[in-house]
N, C-alpha and C positions, 0 to 999 in steps of 0.2 A: 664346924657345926653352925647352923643359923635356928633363932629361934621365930617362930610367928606368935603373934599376939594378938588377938582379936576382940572386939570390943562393938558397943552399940546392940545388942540383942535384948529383948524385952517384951512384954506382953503390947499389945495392941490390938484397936479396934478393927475391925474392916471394914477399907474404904481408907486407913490411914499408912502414915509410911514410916520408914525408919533409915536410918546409913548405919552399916556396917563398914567397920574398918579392920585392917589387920597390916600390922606395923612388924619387918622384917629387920632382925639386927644379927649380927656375927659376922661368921668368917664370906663376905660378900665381895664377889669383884665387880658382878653384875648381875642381873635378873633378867632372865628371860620372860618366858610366859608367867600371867598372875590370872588366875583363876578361881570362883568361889564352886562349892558344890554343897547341894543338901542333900539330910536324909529323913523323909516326911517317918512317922510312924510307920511301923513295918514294913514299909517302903528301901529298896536298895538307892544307896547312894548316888545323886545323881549330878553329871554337868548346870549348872544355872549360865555365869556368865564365865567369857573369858579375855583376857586383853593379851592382844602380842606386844613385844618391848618397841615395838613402832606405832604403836595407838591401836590396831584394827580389834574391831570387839566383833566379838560373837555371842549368842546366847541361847538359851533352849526356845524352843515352841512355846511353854509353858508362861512365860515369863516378859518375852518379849514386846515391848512397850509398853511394859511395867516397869522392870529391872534396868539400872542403868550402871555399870562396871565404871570404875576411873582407877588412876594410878598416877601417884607422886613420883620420878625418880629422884627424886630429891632424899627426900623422908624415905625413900624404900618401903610405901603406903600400898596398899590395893583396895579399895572401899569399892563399895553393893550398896548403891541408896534403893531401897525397896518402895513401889508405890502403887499406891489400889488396890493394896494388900488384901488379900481371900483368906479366911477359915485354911483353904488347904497349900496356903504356904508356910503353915507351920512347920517347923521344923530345927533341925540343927544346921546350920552355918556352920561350915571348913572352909577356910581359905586354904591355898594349893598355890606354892610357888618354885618355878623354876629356876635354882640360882647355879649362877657361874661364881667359882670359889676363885680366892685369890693364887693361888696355886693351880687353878683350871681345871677341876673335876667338875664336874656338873649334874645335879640331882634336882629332885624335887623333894618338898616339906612340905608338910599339914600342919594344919594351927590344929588345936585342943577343941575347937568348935565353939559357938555361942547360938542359943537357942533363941530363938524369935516362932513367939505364941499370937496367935492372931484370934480373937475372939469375934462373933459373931450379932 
């Protein structure tokens, strides 16, 4: 089992920014993809950013040259520094990571989420 942790979520102005992180511990041999994904109000869950285990990032339409994805393999880290933050990037924050177990099954986990509220 691996646990995610996510942390940094908070109200804010718009125009301002925030980092999100999300800290992976357990049964870890390796990580593959580390991905965050929101879900605005009534909105379905959506891709924001994502990093492969060799650095290459991708990210949505939405977001992009806003959002910037990074990843510790060290610390087993995936952070979302959020910036020029809008009103409708409110939402819930899930981090989404791909681990290889030390026994070599391979799945992905979702963190619990952390909301980041963006005021106007």
């Amino acid at each position: 089992q691996v646990q995610l942790v996510e942390s940094g979520g908070g109200l804010v102005q718009a125009g301002g920014s925030l980092t999100l992180s999300c800290v992976a511990s357990g049964d870890i041999g390796s990580i593959d993809a580390m991905c965050w994904y929101r879900q605005r109000p009534g909105k379905q869950r959506e891709l924001v950013a994502e990093i492969a285990s060799g650095g290459r990032t991708t990210s949505g339409a939405a977001v992009k040259g806003r959002f910037a994805i990074s990843r510790d393999d060290v610390r087993d880290t995936v952070s979302l520094t959020l910036s020029r933050l809008k009103p409708e990037d409110t939402a819930v924050y899930y981090c989404n990571v791909v681990v290889r177990a030390l026994r070599g099954d391979t799945r992905d986990y979702w963190g619990a989420g952390t909301l980041v509220t963006v005021s106007s």
